[in-house]
KOLNUTOR-231842 format. One line per 10 residues: their letters; for each residue x, y negated, z negated of N, C-alpha, C, O. Coordinates in pm, 1 decimal, decimal comma. Atoms other than C-alpha are relative to their C-alpha. Example, Ala and Ser with C-alpha at 12.3 -4.5 7.8 and 13.67 -1.06 7.14 Angstrom:
2
as> 89,0:119,0:0,0:1230,0:450,0:-780,0:90,0:-120,0:0,0:193,6:-118,1:-66,5 | -82,0:119,0:6,0:1367,0:106,0:-714,0:-77,0:-109,0:-73,0:-26,1:-219,8:-89,9
//
This chain:
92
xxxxxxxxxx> 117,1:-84,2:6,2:8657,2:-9364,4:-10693,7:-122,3:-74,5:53,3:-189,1:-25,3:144,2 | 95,6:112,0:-33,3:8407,6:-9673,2:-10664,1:-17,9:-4,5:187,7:-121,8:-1,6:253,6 | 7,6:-41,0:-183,1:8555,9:-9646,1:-10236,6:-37,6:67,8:36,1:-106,5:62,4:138,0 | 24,6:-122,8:-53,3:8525,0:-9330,4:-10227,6:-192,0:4,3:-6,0:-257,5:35,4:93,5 | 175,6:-1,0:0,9:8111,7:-9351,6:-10330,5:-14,8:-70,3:126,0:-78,4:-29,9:223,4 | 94,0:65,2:-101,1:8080,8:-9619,0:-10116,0:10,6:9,9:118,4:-77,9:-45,5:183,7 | -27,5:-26,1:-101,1:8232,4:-9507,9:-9818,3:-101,2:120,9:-6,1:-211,5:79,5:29,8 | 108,7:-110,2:7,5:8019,1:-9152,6:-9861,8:-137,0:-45,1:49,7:-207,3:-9,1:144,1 | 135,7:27,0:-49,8:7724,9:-9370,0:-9915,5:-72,4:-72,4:104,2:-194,9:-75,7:115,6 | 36,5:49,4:-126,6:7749,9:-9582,2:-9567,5:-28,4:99,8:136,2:-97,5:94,0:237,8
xxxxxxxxxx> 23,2:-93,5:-108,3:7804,6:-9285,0:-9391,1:-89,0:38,5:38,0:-134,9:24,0:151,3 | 120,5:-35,6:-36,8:7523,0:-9113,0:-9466,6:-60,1:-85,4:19,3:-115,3:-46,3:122,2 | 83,3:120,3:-39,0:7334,0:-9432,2:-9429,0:20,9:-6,0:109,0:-80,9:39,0:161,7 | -19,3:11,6:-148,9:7457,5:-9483,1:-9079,3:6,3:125,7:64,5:26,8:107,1:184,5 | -15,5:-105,5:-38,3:7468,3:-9100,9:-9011,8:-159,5:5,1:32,1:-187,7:33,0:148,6 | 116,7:-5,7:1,6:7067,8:-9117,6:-9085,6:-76,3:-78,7:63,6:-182,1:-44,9:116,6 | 49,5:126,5:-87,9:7011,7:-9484,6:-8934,6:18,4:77,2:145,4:-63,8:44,3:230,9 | -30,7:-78,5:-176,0:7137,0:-9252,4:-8584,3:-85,8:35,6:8,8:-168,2:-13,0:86,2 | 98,8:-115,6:-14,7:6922,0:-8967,8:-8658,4:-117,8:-108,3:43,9:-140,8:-109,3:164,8 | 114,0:31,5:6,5:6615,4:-9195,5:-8699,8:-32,5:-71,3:151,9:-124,3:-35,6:225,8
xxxxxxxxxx> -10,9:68,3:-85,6:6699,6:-9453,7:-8431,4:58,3:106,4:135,6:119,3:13,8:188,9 | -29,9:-66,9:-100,4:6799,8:-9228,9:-8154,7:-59,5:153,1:6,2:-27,7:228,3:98,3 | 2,3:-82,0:-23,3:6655,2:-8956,3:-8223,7:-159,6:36,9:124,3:-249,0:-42,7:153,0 | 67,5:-12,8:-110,2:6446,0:-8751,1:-7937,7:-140,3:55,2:-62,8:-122,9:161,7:-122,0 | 123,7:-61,8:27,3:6092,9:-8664,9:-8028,7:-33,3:148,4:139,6:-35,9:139,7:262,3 | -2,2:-110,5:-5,4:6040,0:-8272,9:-7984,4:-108,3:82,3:-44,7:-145,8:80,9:-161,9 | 97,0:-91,8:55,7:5785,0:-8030,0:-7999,7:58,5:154,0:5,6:116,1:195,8:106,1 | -75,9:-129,3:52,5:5895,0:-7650,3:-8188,1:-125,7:48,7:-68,5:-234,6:-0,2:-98,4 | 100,0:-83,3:103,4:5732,3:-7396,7:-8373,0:113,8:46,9:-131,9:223,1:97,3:-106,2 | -20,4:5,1:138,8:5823,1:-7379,2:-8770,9:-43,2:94,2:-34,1:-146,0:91,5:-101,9
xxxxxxxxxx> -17,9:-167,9:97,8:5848,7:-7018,0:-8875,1:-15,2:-85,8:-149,9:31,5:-188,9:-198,5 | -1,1:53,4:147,9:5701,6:-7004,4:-9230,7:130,4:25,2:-30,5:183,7:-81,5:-60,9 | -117,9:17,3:53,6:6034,5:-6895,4:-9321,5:100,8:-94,8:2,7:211,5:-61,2:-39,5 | -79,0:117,2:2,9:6193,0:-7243,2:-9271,1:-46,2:-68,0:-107,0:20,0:-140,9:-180,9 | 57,4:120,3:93,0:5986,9:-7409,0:-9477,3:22,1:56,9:-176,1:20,5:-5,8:-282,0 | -50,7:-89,9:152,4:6077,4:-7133,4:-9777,8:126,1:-49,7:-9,8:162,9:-69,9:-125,5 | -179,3:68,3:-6,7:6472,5:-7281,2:-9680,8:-28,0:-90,8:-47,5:28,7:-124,2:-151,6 | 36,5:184,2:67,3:6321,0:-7624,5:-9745,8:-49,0:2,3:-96,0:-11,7:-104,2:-145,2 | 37,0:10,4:137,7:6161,5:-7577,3:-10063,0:89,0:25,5:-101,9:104,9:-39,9:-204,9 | -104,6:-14,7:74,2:6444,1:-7381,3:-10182,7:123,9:-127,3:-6,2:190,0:-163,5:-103,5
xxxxxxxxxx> -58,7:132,8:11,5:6628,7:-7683,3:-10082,7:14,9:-91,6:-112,1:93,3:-116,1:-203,8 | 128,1:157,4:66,9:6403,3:-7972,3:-10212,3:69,5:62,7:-176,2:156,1:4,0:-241,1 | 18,5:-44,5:103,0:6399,3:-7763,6:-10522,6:153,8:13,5:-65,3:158,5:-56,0:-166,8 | -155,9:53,2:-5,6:6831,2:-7738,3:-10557,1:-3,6:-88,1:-42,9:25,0:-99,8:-162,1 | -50,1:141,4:26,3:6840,4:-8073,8:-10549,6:-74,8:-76,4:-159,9:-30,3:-136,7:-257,6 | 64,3:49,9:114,4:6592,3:-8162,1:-10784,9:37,4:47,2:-157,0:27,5:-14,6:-263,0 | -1,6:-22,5:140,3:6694,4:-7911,6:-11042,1:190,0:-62,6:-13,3:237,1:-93,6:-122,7 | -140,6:74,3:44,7:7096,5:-8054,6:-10986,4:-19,9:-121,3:-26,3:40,1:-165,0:-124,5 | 23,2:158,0:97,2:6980,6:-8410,1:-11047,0:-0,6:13,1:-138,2:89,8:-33,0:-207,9 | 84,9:-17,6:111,9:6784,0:-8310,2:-11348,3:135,4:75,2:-89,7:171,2:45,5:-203,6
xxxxxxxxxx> -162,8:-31,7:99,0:7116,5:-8142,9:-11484,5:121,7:-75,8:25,5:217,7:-33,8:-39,1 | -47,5:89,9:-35,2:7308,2:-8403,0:-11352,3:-47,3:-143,2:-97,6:40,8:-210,2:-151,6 | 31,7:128,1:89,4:7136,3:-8697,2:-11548,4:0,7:26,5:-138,4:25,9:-60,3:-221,9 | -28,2:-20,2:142,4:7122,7:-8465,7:-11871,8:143,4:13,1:-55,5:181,1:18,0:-172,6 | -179,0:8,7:40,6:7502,4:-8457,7:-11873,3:20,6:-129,1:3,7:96,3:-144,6:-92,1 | -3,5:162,4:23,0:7507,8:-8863,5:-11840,8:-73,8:0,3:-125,2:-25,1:-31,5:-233,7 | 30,6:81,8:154,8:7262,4:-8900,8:-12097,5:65,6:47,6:-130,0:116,6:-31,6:-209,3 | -76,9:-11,3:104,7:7401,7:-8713,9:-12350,1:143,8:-44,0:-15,0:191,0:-42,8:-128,6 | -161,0:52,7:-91,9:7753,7:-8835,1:-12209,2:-66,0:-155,6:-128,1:-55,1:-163,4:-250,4 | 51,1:160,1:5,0:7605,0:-9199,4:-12292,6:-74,7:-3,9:-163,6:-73,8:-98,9:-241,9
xxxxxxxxxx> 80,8:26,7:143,2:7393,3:-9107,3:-12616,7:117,1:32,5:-103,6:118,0:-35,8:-206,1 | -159,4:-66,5:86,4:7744,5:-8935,0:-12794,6:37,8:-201,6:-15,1:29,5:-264,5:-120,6 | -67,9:88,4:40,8:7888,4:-9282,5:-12717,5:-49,7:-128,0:-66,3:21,1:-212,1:-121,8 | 68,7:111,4:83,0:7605,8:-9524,4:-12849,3:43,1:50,7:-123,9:93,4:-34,6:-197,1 | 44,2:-17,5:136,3:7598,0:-9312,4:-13165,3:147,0:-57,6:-60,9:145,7:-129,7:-160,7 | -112,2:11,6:17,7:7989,7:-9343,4:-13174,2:21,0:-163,0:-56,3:95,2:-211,3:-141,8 | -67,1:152,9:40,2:7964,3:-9723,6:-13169,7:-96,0:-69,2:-115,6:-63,4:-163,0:-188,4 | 96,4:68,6:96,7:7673,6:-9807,1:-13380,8:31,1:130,0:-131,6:-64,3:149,8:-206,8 | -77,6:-83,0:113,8:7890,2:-9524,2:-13646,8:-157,5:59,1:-61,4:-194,9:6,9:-166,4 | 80,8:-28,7:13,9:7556,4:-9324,6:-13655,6:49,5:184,7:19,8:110,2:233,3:115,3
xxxxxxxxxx> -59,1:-172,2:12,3:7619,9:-8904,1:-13758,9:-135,0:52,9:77,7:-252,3:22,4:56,4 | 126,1:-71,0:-51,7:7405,1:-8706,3:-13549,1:-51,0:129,9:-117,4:-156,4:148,4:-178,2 | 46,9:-137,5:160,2:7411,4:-8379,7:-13823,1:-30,4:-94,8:-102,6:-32,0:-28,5:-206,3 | -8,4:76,1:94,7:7365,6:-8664,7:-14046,3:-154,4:85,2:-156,8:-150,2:119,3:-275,0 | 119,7:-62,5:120,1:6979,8:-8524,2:-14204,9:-6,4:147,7:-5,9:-98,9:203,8:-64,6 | 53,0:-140,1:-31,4:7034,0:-8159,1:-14109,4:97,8:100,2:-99,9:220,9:96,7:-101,0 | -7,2:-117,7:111,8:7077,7:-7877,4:-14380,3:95,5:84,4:90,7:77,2:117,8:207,8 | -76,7:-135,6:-32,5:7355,1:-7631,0:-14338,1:10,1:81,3:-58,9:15,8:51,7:-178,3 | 6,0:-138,6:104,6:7365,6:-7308,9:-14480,1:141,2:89,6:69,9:193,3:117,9:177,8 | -137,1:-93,2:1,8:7663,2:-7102,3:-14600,1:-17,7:102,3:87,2:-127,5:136,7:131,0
xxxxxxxxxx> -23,7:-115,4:-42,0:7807,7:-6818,5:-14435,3:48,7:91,6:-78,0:152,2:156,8:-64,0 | -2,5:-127,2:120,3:7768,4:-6596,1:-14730,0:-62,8:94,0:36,4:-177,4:70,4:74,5 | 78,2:-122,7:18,9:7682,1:-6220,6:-14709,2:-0,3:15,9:-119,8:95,5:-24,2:-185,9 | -3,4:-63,1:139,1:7567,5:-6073,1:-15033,1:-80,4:170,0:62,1:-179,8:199,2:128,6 | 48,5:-104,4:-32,7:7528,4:-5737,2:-14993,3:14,3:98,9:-163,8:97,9:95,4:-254,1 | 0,5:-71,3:137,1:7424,7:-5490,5:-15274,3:-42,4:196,4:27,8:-60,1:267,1:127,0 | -1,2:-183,0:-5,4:7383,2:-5093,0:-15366,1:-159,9:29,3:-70,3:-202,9:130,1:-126,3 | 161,3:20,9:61,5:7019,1:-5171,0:-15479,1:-66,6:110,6:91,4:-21,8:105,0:206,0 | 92,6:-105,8:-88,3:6780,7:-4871,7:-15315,4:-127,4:-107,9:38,1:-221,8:-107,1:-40,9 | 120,4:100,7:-54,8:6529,9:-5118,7:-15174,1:-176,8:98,2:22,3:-282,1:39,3:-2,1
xx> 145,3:-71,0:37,5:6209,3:-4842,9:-15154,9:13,6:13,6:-148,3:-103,6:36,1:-178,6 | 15,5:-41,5:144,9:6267,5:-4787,1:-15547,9:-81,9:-75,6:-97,8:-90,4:-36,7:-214,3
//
């Protein structure tokens, strides 16, 4: 798995070292609607990180608590799953 990252991550590294180093300087016109693709982008990525690192941390906080034998429900009140139900007229 460890190859597999690091092969991924030379690629793009040398896929991008191309782009930068070879690439041709160009003049275009940028429809606002590209730049709505790119935000929606930008914005993707940012919110899959951001759910991406909260699945590690809790991933990672489960297993501290595990080793330092720490209860997470440990201070928190539970309440039964009792109905009581009655024949009481409640306006009376």
């Amino acid at each position: 798995m460890k190859k597999l990252i690091r092969l991924s991550a030379m690629t793009l590294f040398t896929c991008v070292a191309a782009m930068l180093f070879f690439g041709i300087n160009g003049s275009a016109y940028i429809d606002p609607s590209v730049m709505t693709y790119l935000i929606q982008g930008i914005a993707t990525i940012v919110i899959a990180v951001g759910a991406g690192l909260g699945i590690y941390f809790r991933r990672a906080k489960r297993k501290i608590n595990e080793k330092l034998n720490i209860e997470e429900n440990r201070n928190k009140e539970v309440e039964s799953d009792e109905i009581v139900v009655t024949d009481e007229d409640p306006q009376a």
